[in-house]
N, C-alpha and C positions, 0 to 999 in steps of 0.2 A: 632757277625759278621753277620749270617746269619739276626738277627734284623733290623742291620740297613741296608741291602744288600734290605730285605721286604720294607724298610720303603723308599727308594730312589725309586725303582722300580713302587711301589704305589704314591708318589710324580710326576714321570715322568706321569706316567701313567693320574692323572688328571689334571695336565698341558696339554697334547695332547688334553682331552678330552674338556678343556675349549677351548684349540685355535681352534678343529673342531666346538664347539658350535656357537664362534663368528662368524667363517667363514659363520656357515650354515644359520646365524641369518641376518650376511649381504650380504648373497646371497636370502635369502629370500625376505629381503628389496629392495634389486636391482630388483628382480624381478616383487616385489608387484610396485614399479615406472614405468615400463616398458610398453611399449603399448599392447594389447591384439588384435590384430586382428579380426574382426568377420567374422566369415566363416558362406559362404551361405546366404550374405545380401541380404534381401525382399525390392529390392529398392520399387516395386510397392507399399507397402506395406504402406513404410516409406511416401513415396508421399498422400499415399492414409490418412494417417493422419495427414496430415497440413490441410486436405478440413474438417475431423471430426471434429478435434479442435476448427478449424476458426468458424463453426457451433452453435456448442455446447454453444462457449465463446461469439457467436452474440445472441445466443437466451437467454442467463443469462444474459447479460447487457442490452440489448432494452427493455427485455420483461417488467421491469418495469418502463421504459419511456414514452414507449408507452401505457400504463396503466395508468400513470399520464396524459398522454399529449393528449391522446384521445381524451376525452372529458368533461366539468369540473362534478366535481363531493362535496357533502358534507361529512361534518366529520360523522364517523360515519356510511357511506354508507358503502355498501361489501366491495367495490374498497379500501377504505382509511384503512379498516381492512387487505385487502390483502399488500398493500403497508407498512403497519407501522409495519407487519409481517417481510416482506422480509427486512425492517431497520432495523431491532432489529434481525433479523435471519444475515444479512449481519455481523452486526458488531458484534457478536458471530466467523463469520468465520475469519475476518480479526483478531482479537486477536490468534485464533488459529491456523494463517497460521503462526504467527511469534514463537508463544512459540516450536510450533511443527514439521513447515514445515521448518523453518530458520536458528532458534537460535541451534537445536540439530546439522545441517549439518556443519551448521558452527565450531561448538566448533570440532565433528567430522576431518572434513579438519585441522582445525587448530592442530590437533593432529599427522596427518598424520607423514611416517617416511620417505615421499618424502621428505619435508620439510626440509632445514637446522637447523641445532642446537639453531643458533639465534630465530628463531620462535618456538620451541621445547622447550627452556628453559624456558618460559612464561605459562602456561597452562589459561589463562584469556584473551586472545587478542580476540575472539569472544566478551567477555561482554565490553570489551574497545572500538573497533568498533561500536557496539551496543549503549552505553551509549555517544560515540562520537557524533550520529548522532542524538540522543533524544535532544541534546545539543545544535548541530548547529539547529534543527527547532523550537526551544525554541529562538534564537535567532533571527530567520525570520522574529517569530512571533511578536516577542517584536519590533524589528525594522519598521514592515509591520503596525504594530498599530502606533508606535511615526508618521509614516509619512501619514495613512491617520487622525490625528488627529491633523496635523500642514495644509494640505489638508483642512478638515474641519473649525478649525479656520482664514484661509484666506479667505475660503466662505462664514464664518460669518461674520468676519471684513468687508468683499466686500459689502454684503447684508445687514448691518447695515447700512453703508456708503450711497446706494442706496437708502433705507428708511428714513433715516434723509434728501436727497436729495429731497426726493417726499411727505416728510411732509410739509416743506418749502414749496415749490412749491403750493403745495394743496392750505396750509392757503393761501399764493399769489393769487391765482385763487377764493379763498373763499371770501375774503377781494375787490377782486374787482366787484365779485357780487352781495354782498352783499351791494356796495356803485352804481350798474346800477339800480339793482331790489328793493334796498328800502329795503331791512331788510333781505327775504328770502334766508337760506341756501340751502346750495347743497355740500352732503358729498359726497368724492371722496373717495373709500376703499382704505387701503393699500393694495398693491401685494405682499402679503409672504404668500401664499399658499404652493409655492415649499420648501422653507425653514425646514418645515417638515418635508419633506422627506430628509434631507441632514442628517440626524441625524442617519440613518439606512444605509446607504455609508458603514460606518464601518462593521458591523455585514455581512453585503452584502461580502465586500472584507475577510473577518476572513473565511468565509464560500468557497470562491472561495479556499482562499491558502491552507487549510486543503485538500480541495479536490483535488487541481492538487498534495498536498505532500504525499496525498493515492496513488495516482495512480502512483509516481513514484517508490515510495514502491510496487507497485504490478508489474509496468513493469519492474524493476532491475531484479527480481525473476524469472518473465517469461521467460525470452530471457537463462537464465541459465537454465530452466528445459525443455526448447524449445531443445536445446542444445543435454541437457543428453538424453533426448528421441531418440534422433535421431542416438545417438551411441552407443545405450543399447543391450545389446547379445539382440541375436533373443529369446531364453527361458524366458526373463523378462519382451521382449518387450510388449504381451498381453495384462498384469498383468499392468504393468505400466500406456498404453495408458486407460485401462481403468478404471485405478485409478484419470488418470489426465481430463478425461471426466469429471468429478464429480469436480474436482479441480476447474477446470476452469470455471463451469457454476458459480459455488456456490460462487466464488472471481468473477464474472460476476454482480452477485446478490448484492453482496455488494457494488462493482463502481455505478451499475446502480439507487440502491434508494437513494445514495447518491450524485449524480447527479442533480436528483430528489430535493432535497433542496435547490437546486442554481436559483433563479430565473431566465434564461435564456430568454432573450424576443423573439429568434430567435429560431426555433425547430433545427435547423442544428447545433448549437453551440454545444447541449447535446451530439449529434450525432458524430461529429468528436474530441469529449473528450473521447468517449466510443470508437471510432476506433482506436484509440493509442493502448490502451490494446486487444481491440479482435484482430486487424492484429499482434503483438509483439509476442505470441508463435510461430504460424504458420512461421514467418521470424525466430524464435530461431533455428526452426525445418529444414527449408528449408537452414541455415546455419551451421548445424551439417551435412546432406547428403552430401554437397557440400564437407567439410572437412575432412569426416569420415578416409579416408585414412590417412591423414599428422595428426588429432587430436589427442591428447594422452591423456585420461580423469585422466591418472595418474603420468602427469609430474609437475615438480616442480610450473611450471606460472599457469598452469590450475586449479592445487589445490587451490595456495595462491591467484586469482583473485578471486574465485568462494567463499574462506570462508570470506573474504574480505565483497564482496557483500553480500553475506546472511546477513552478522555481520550489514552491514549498513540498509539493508532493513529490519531485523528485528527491528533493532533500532526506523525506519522510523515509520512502522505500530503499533507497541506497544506505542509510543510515539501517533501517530493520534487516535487509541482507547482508550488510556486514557484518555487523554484530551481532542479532540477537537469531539470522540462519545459519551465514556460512562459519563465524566462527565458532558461535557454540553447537553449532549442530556436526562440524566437522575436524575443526582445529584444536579446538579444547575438549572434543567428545570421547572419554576415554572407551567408550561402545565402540564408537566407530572405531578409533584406531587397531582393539582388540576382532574385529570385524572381519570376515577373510576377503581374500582378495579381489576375489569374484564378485564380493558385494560393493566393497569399496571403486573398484572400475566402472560399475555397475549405476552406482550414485552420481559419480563424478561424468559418466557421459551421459546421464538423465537431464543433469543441470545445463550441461555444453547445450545438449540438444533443443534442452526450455530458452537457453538464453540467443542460441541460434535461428530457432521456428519465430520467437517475438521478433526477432531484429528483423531477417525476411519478409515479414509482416507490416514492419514498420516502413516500406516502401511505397505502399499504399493509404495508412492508418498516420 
């Protein structure tokens, strides 16, 4: 009797202690959802770092524009060593913005216990986002190629058309001088000089899309860490802003030499390709102060937008560095491979060191 009198009493005993655990588990999680207030916000502070940023992110995207575009220069010279540095350092940082600065926040958010159960019972929707978006610009791309290549055969067919035109025509013109003057010719050249150059259209356009599909990839990111800066407790804010210094020049450096590759005939063109992303933190920034009161960095829409984006834009950037940097810039480059060795070691520890300085970085950022 007294046994089982022990053994009900011990029964009750850790049923209580489960339903207190649940309780305490979902009063923790209510909690951990809820908004935190920042006591004693440094508006000046906050202000005072959308002008550092805006800065920082001007002088790591121009500075190698203006480097290119100065004045011309040969292979080979300082300049083209300092530039093909910063390309190969760039696209070291941009691989390691997504493995390190994206894909972990993401999978992170998406774990969250804000989160409803439907999103919870999945642990892979980061890598689904992610491989979604490698998808859709694989499909850009294939599309962006079939049409300037239906482009280009219509400018053939035109220009064939025109040349069969002006052959005609010639012999015409030859045939009648040839019966004023008594025998003497007189060759008229074909005009397909331009013609040439239609054939590099393509490569031209492959190169523009790549680059505005970098930059979208780099601006989805900004505008979200624009964001988080701007409602980070005062104790992290230091540490952060000047993690994100470093962030910002160094994905500065990678927009900007790749830029750099787009033949632009206009200097201004480069210019406000590069002003999309140097203004985007600073407005991420100046739109978290504004909000900071009503924002809740830990309610259900804030988490699921924000792991959402990461998922896409790391898809974006991992996708443009594999593809349209490291392999055609290095695997398929027949430059490079004829390149000596000293320049090829040279690339390859620029990029180690881009994608080593981000990941460091990503410790605090």
């Amino acid at each position: 009797m007294n046994y089982r009198l022990i053994s009900i009493t011990l029964s009750l005993f850790l049923l209580l202690n489960q339903v207190y655990a649940q309780d305490a588990n979902a009063s923790q999680e209510q909690d951990a959802c809820q908004s935190i207030p920042i006591e004693n916000y440094n508006l000046g502070f906050r202000v005072g770092s959308i002008f550092i940023i805006f800065a920082t992110t001007t002088i790591g995207t121009y500075a190698p524009i203006l480097l290119h575009r100065i004045s011309p220069y040969k292979q080979g010279d300082a300049r083209d060593w300092i530039l093909t540095i910063g390309k190969f350092f760039g696209t070291g940082v941009i691989l390691a913005t997504a493995f390190v600065h994206m894909l972990p926040d993401a999978l992170e958010n998406f774990s969250s216990p804000c989160l409803t159960q439907g999103w919870l019972s999945y642990g892979a929707f980061a890598g689904v986002f992610c491989m979604i978006a490698s998808f859709a610009l694989q499909l850009l791309e294939v599309a962006s190629v079939s049409h300037m290549n239906k482009l280009r055969r219509k400018k053939q067919n035109k220009l064939d058309a025109e040349l069969g035109q002006a052959y005609q025509n010639n012999e015409k013109v030859q045939d009648e001088a040839l019966s004023v003057h008594g025998g003497s010719e007189h060759h008229i050249g074909n005009e397909h000089g331009h013609a040439h150059g239609m054939f590099l259209e393509g490569d031209e356009a492959m190169k523009h899309i790549g680059t505005y599909i970098l930059e979208l990839g780099i601006v989805m990111h900004s505008i979200i860490i624009g964001i988080t800066l701007a409602v980070t407790k005062n104790d992290e804010f230091n540490t952060l802003l000047i993690a994100l210094v470093f962030h910002q020049f160094f994905e500065g450096m990678a927009l900007g030499t790749r830029l750099n590759e787009i033949n632009y005939d206009r200097w201004y063109k480069p210019v406000l390709m590069g002003l999309l992303y140097v203004c985007t933190t600073p407005i991420g920034i100046a739109i978290g102060i504004g909000i900071r009161s009503s924002y809740n960095p830990n309610s259900y829409s804030a988490i699921l937008s924000q792991a959402i984006l990461d998922s896409l834009s790391a898809g974006i950037l991992l996708y443009n560095a594999y593809v349209s940097l490291m392999s055609l810039e290095i695997s398929h480059n027949t430059a490079f491979h004829n390149a000596s060795t000293a320049r090829k070691v040279c690339s390859f520890m620029s990029m180690y060191v881009g994608a080593g300085l981000m990941s460091l970085i990503g410790e605090w950022a």
